[in-house]
VOMIPA-124784 format. One line per field, with one value per atom (N, C-alpha, C, O, CB): residue number from 0; residue in one letter; atom name; x, y, z. Coordinates in steps of 0.02 Angstrom, whole numbers. Glycine has a CB too. Layout:
<pts>
num	NUM,... .
residu	A,... .
atome	CA,... .
xx	X,... .
yy	Y,... .
zz	Z,... .
</pts>
This chain:
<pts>
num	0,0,0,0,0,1,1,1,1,1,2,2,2,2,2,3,3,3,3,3,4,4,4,4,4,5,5,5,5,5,6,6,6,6,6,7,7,7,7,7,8,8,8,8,8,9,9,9,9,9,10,10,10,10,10,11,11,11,11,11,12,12,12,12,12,13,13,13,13,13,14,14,14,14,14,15,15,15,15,15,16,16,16,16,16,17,17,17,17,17,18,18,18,18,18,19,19,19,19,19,20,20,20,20,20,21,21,21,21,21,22,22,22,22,22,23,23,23,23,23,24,24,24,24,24,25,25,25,25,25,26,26,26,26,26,27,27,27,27,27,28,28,28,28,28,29,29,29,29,29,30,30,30,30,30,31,31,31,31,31,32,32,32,32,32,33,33,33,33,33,34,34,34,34,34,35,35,35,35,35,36,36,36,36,36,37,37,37,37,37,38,38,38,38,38,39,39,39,39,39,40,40,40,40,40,41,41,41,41,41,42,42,42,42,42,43,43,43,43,43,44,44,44,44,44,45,45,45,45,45,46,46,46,46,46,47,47,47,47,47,48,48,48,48,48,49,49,49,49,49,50,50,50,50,50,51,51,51,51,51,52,52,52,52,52,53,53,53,53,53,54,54,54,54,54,55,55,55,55,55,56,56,56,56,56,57,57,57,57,57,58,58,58,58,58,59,59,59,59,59,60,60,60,60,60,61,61,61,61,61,62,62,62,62,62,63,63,63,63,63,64,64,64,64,64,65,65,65,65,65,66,66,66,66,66,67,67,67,67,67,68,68,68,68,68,69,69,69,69,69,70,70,70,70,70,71,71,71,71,71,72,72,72,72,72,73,73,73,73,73,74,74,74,74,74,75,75,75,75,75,76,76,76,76,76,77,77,77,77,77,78,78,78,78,78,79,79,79,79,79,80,80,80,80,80,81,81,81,81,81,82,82,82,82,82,83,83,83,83,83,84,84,84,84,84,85,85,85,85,85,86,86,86,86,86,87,87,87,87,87,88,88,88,88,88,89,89,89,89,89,90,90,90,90,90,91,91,91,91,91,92,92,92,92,92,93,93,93,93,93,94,94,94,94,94,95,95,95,95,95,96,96,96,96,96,97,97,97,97,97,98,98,98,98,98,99,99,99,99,99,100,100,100,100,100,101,101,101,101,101,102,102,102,102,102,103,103,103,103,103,104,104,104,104,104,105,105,105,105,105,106,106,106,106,106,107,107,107,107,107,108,108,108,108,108,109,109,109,109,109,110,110,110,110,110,111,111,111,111,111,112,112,112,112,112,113,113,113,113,113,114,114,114,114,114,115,115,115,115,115,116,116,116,116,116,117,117,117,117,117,118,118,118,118,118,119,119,119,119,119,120,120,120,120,120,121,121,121,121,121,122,122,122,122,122,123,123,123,123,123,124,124,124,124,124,125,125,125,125,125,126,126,126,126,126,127,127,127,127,127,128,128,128,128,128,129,129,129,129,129,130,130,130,130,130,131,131,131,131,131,132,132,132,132,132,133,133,133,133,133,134,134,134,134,134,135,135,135,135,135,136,136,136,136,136,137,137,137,137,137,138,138,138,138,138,139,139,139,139,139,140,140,140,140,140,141,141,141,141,141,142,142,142,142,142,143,143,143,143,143,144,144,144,144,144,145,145,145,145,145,146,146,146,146,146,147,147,147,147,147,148,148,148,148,148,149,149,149,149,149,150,150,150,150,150,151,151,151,151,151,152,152,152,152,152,153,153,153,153,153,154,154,154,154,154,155,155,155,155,155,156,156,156,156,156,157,157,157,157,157,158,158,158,158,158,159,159,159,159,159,160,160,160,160,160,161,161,161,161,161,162,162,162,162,162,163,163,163,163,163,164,164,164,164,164,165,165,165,165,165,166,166,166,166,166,167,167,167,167,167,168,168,168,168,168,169,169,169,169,169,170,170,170,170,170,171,171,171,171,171,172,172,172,172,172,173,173,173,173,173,174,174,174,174,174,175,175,175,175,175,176,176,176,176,176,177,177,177,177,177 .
residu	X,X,X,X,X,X,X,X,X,X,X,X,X,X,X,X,X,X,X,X,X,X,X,X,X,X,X,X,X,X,X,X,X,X,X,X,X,X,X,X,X,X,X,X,X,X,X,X,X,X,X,X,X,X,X,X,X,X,X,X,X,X,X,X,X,X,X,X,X,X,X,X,X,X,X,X,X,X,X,X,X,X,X,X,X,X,X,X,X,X,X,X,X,X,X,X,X,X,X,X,X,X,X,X,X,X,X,X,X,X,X,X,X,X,X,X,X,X,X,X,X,X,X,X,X,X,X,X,X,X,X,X,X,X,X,X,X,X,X,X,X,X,X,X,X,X,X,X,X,X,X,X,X,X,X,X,X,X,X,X,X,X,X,X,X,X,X,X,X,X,X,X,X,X,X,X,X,X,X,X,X,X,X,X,X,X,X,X,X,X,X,X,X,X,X,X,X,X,X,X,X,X,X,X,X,X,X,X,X,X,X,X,X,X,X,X,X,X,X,X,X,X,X,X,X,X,X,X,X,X,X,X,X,X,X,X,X,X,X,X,X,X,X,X,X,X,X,X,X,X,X,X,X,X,X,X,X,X,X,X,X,X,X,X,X,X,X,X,X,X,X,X,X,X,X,X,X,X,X,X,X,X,X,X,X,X,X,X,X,X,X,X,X,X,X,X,X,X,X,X,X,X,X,X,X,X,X,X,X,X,X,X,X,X,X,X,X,X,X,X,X,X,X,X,X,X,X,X,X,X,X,X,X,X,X,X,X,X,X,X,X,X,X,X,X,X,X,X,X,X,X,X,X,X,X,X,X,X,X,X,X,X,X,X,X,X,X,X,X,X,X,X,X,X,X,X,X,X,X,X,X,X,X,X,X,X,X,X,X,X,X,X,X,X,X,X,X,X,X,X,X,X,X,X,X,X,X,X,X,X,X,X,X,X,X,X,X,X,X,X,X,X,X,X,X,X,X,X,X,X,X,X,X,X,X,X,X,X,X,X,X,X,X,X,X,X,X,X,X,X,X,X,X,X,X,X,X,X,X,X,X,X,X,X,X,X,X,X,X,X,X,X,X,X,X,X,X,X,X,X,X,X,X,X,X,X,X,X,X,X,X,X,X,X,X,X,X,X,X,X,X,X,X,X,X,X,X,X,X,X,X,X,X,X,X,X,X,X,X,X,X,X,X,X,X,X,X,X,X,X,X,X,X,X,X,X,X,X,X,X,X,X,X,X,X,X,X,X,X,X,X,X,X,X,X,X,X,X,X,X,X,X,X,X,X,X,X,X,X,X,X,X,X,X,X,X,X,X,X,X,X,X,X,X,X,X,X,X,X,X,X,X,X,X,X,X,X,X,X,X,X,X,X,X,X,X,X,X,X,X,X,X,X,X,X,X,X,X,X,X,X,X,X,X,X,X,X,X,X,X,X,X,X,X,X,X,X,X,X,X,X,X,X,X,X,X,X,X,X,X,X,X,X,X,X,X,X,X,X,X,X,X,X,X,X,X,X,X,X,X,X,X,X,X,X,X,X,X,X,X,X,X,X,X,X,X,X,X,X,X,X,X,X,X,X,X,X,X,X,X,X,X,X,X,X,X,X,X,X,X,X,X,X,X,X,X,X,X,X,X,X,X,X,X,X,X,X,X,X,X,X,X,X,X,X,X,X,X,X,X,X,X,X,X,X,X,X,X,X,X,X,X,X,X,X,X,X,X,X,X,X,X,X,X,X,X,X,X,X,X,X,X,X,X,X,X,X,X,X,X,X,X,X,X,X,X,X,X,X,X,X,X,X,X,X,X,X,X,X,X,X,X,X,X,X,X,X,X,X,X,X,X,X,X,X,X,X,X,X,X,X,X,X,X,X,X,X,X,X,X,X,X,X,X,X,X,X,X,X,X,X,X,X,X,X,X,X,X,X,X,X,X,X,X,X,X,X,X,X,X,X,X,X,X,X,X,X,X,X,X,X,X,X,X,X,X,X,X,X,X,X,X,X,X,X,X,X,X,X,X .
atome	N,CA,C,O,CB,N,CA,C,O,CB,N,CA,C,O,CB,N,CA,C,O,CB,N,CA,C,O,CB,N,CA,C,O,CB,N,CA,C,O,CB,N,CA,C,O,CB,N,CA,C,O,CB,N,CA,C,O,CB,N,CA,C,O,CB,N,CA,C,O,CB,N,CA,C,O,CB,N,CA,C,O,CB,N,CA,C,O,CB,N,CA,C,O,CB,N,CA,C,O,CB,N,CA,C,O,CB,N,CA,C,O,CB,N,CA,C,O,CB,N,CA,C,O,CB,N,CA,C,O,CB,N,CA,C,O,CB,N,CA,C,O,CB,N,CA,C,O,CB,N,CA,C,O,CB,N,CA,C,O,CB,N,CA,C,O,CB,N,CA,C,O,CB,N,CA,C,O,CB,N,CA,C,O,CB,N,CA,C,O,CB,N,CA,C,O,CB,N,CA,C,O,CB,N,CA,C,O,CB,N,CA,C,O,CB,N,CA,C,O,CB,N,CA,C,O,CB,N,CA,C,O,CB,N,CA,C,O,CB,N,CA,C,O,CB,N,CA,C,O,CB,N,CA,C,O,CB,N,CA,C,O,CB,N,CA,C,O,CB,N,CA,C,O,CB,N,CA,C,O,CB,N,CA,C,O,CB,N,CA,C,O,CB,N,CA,C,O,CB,N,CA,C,O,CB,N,CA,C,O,CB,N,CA,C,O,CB,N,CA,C,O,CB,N,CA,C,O,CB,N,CA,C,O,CB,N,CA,C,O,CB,N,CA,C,O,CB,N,CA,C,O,CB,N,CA,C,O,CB,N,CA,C,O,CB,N,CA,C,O,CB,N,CA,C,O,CB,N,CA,C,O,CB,N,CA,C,O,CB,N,CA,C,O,CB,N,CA,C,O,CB,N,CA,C,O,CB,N,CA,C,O,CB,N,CA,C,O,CB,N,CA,C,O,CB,N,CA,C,O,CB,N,CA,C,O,CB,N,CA,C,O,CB,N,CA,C,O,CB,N,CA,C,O,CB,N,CA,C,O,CB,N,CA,C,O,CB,N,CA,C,O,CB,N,CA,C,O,CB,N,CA,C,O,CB,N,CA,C,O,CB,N,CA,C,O,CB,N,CA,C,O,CB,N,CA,C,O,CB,N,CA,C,O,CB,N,CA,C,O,CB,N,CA,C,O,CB,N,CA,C,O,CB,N,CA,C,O,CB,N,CA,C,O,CB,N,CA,C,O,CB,N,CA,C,O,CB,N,CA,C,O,CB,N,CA,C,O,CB,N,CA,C,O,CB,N,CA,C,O,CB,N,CA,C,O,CB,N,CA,C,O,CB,N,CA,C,O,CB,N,CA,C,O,CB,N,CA,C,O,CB,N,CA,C,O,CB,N,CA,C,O,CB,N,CA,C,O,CB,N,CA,C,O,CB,N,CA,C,O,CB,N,CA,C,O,CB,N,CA,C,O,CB,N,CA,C,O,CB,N,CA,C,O,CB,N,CA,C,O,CB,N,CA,C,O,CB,N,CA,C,O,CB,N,CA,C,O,CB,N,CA,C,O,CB,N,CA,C,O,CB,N,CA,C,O,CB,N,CA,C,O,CB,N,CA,C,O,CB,N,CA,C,O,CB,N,CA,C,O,CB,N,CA,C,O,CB,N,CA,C,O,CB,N,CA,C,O,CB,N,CA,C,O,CB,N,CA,C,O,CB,N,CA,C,O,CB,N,CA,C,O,CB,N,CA,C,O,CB,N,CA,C,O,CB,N,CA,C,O,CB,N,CA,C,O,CB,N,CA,C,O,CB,N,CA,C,O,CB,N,CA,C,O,CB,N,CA,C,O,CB,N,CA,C,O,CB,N,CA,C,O,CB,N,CA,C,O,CB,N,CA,C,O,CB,N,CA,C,O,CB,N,CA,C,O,CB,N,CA,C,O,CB,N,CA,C,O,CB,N,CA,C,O,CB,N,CA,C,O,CB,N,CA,C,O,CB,N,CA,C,O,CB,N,CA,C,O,CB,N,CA,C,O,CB,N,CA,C,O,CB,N,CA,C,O,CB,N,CA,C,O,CB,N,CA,C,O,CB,N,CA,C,O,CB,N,CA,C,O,CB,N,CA,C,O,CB,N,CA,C,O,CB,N,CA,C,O,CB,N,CA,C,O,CB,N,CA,C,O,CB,N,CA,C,O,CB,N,CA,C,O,CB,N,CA,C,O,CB,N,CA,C,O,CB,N,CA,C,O,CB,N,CA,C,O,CB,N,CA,C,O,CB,N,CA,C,O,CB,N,CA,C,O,CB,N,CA,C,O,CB,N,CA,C,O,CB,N,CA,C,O,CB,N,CA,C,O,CB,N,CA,C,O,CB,N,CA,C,O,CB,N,CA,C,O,CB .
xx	42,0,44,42,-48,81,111,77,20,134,111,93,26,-4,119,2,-64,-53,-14,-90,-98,-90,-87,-90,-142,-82,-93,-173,-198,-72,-212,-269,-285,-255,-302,-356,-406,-445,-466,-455,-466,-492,-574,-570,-467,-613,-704,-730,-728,-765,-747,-789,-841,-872,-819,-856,-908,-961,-935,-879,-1034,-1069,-1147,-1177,-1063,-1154,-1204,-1261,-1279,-1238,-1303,-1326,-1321,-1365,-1337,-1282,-1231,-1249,-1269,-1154,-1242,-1257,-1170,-1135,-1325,-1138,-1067,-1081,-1105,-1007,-1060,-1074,-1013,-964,-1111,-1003,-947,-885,-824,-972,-918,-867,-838,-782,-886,-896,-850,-799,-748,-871,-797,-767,-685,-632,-823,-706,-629,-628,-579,-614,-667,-610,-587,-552,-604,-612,-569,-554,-564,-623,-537,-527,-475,-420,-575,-485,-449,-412,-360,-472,-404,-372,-314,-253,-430,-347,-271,-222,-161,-280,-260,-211,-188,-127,-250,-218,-185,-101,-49,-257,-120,-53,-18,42,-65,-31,10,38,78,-39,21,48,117,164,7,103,140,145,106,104,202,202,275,317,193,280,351,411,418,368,459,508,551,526,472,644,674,748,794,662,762,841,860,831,860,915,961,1035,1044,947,1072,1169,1178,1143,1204,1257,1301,1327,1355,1353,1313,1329,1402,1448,1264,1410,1480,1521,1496,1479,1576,1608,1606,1587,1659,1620,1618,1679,1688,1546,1719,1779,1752,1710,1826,1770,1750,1813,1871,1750,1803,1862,1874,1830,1872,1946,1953,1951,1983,1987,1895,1904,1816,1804,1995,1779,1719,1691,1696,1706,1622,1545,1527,1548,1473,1501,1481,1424,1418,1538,1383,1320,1329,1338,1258,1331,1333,1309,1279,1323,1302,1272,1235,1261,1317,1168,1130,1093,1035,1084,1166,1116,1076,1051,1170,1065,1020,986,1004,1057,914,880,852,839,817,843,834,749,713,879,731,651,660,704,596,579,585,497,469,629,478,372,320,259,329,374,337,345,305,351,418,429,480,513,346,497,550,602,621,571,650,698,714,672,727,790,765,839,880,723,858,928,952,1011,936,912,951,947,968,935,917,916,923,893,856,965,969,971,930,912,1029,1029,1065,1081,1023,1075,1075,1022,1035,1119,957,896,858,842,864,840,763,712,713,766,672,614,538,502,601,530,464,425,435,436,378,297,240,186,286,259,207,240,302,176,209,218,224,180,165,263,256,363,419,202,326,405,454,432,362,497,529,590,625,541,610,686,735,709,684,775,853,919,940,865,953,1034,1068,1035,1049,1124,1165,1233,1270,1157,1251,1328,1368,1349,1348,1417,1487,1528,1575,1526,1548,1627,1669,1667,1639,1717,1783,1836,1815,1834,1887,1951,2000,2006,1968,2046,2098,2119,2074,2135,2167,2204,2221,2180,2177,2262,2302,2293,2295,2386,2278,2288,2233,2189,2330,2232,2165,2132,2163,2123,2048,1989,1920,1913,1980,1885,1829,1781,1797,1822,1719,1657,1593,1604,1664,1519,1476,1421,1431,1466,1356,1297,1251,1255,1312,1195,1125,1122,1159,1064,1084,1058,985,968,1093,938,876,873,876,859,868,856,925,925,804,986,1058,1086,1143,1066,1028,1054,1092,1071,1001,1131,1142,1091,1082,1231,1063,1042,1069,1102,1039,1073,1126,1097,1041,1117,1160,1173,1183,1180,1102,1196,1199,1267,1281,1159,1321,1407,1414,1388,1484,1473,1513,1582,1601,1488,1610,1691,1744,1747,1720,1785,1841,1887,1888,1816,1946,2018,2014,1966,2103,2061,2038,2060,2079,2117,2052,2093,2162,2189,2049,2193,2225,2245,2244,2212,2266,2272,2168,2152,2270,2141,2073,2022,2024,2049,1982,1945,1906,1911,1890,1857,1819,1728,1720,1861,1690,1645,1595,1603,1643,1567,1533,1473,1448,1546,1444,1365,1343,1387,1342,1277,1269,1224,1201,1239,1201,1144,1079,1069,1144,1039,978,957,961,934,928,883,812,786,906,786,711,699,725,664,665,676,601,572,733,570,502,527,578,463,473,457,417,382,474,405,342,340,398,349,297,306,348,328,234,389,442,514,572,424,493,568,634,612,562,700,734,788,825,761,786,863,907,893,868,992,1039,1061,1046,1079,1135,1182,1255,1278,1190,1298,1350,1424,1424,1340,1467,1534,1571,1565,1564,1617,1712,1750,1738,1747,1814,1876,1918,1902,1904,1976,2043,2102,2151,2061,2108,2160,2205,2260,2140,2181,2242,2242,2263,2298,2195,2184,2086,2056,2268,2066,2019,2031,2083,2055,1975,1972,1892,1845,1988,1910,1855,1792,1793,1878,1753,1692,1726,1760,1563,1706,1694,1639,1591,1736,1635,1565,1609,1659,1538,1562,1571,1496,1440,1632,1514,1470,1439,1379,1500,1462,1427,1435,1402,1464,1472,1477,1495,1546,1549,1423,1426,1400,1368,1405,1413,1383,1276,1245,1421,1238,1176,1160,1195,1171,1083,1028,963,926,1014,937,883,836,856,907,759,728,657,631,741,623,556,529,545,546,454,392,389,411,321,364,347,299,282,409,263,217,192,233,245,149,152,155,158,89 .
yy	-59,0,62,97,0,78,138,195,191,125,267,313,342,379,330,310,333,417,435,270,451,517,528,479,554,571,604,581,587,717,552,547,609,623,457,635,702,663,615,766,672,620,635,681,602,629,632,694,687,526,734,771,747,698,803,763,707,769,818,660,778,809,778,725,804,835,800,758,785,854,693,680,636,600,716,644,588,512,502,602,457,389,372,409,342,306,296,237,184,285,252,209,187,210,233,135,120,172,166,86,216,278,308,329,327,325,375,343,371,386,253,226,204,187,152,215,206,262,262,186,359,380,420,470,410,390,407,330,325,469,292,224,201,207,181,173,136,159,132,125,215,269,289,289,343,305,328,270,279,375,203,149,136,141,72,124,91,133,107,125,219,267,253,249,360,243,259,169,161,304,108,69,55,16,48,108,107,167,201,79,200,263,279,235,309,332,333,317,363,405,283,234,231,206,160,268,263,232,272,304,160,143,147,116,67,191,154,153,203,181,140,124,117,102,27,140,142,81,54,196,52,-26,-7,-47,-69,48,62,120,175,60,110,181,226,231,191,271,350,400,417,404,422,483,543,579,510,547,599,669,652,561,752,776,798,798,824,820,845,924,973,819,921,977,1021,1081,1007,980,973,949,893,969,967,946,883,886,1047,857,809,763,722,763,775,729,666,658,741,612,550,495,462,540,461,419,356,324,402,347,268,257,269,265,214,152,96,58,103,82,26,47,83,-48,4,33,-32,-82,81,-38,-82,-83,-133,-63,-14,7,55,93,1,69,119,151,178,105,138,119,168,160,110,243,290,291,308,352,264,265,327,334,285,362,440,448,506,467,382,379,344,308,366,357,337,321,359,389,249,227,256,268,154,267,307,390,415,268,413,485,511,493,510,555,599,566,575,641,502,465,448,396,433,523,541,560,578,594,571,612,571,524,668,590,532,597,632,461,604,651,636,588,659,688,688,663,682,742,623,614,610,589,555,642,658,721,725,596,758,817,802,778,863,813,806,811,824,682,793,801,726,685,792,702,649,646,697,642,601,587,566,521,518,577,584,560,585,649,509,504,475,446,444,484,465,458,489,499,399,394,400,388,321,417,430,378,398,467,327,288,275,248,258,289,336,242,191,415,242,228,228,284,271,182,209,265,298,185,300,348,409,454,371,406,417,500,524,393,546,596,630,610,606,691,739,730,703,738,743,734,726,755,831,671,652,687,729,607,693,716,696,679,807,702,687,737,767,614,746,793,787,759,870,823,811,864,911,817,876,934,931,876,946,974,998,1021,1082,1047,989,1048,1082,1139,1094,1051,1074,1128,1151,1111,1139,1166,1126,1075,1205,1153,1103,1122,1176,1108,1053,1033,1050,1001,981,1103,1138,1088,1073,1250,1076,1014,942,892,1006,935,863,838,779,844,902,869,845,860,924,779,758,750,734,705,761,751,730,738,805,707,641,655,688,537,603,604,536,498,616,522,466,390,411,467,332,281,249,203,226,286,243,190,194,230,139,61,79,95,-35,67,46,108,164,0,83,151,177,155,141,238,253,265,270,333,268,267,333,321,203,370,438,430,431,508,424,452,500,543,447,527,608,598,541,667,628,628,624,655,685,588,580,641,660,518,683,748,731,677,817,795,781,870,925,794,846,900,910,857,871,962,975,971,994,1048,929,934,932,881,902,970,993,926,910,1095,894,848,892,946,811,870,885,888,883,979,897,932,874,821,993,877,824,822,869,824,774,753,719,660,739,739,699,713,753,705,638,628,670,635,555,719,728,715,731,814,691,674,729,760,595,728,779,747,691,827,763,754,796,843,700,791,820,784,801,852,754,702,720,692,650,796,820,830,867,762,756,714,691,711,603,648,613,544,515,589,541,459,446,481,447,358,322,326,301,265,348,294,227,214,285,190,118,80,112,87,23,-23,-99,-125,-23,-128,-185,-215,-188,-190,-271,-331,-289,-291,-399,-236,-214,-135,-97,-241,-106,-41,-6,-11,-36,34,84,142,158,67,184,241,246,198,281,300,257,317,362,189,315,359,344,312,392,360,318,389,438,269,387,445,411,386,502,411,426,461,510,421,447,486,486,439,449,535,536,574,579,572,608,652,724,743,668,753,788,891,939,754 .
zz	0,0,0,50,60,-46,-78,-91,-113,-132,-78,-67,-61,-101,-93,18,45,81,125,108,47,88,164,202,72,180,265,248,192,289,312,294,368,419,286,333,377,404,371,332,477,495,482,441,567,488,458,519,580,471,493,533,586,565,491,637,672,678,706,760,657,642,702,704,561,739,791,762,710,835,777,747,676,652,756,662,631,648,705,660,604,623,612,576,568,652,628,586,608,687,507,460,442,471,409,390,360,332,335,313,308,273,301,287,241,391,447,444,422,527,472,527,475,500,567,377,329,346,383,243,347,346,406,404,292,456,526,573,634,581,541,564,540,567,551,487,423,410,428,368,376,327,381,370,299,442,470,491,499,538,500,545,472,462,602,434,352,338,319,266,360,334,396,383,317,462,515,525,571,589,487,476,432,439,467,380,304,302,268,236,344,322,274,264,388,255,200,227,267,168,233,250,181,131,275,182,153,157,154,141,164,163,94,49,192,84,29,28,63,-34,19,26,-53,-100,79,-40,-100,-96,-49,-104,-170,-191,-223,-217,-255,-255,-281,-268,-258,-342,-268,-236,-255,-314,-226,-227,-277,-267,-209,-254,-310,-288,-263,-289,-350,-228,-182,-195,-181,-94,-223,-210,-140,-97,-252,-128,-88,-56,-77,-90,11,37,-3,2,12,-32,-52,-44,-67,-83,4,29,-53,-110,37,-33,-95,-86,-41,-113,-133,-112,-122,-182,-145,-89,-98,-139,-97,-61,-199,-228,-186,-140,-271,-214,-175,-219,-237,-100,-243,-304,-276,-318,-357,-210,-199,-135,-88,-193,-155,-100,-45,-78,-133,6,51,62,59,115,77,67,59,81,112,-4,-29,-33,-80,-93,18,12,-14,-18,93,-36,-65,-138,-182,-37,-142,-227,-207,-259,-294,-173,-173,-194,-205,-120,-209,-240,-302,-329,-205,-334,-398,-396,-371,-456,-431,-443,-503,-512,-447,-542,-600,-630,-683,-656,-584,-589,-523,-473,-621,-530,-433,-392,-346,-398,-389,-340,-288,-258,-357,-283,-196,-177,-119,-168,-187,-154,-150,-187,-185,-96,-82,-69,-19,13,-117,-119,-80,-88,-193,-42,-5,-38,-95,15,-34,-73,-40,-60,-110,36,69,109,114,110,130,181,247,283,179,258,351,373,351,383,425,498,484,524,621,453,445,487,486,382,520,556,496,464,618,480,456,487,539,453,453,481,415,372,559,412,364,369,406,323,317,344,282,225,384,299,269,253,287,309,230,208,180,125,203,209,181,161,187,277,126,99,146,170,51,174,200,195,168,190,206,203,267,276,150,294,353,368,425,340,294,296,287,249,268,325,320,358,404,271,378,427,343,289,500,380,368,381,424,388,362,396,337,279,417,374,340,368,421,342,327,352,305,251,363,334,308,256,272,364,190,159,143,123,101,145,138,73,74,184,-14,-52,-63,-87,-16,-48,-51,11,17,-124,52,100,180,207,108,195,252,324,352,272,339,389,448,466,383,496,527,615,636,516,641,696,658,694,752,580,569,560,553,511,561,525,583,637,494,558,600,575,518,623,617,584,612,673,564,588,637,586,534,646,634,582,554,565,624,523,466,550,604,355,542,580,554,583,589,481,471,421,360,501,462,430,369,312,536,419,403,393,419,460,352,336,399,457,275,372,434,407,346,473,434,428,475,534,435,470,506,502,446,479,543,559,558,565,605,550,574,624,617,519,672,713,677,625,752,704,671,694,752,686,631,649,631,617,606,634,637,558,555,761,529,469,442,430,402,432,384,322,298,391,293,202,171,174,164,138,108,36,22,80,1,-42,-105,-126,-59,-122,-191,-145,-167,-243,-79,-70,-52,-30,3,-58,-67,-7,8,-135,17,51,50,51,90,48,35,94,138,-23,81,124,109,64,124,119,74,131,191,33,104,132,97,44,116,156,155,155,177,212,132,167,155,120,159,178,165,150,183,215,122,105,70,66,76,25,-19,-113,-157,0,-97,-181,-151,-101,-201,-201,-243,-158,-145,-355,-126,-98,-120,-138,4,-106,-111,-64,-7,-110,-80,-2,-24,-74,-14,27,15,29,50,41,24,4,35,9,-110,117,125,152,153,169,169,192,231,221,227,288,349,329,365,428,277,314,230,196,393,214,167,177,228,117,119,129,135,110,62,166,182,201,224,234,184,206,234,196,159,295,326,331,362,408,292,302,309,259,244,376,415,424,458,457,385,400,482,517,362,503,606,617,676,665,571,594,552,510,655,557,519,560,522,472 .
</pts>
């Protein structure tokens, strides 16, 4: 059951009998959307060069769930676009390439703006790559409007995200309310 609206719940009018129609559309209609509401995983299946010392929106060619339809693997696929209006929770991660040199970081954008409380930023580990979270925020969107994940670094040059069994780049965006 894909992209069910915000449902209005039925006017209750004195005098009124409660028939089948009240009880879909202040019954049904809301447990049906507040069952299935818009729910977005998707991760980067392949790496991407990232430059250095440039905010960068992240690629997510695959999607885990996707129950509104908001994203798209082959067009703009870093954005997972609203298709309903309301208050959604947000987090996203960053994964970086070895490389010893520079600082990492990752954050939220609204529509290309940054999501202000979402960077995070670290120094690289090293031997082994690193991976960044952002804080899950909480963000308004009106339906059209879009959110990405974008990664930094400083390394100097061009690094990889990387892509494993447990740990890629990733965007998790929840409907919560309106």
């Amino acid at each position: 059951m894909a992209n069910l609206p915000v449902p209005t719940l039925a006017s209750e009018i004195s005098g009124n009998f409660f028939t089948a129609a009240l009880a879909r559309a202040g019954i049904y209609n809301a447990g049906t959307f507040l069952l299935n509401p818009p729910l977005f995983v998707g991760t980067q299946g392949t790496t991407q060069s990232v430059t250095s010392s440039s905010w960068t929106a992240l690629t997510l060619d695959t999607e885990q769930v996707d129950s509104y339809g908001g994203h798209s693997t082959s067009s703009n696929t870093s954005r997972y676009i609203a298709q309903v209006a309301g208050v959604y929770a947000v987090c996203g991660v960053a994964s970086w390439a070895s490389s010893a040199t520079g600082v990492r970081g990752t954050r939220l954008h609204v529509n290309g703006s940054v999501v202000q409380g979402s960077a995070q930023m670290t120094l690289p580990s090293g031997d082994s790559g690193s991976a960044i979270a952002t804080p899950v925020r909480t963000v308004r969107l009106a339906a059209g409007d879009y959110v990405e994940v974008a990664g930094w670094q400083s390394s100097g040059g061009a690094l990889a995200t990387t892509v494993t069994t447990d740990v890629a780049c990733a965007l998790w965006v929840c409907w919560s309310g309106t």
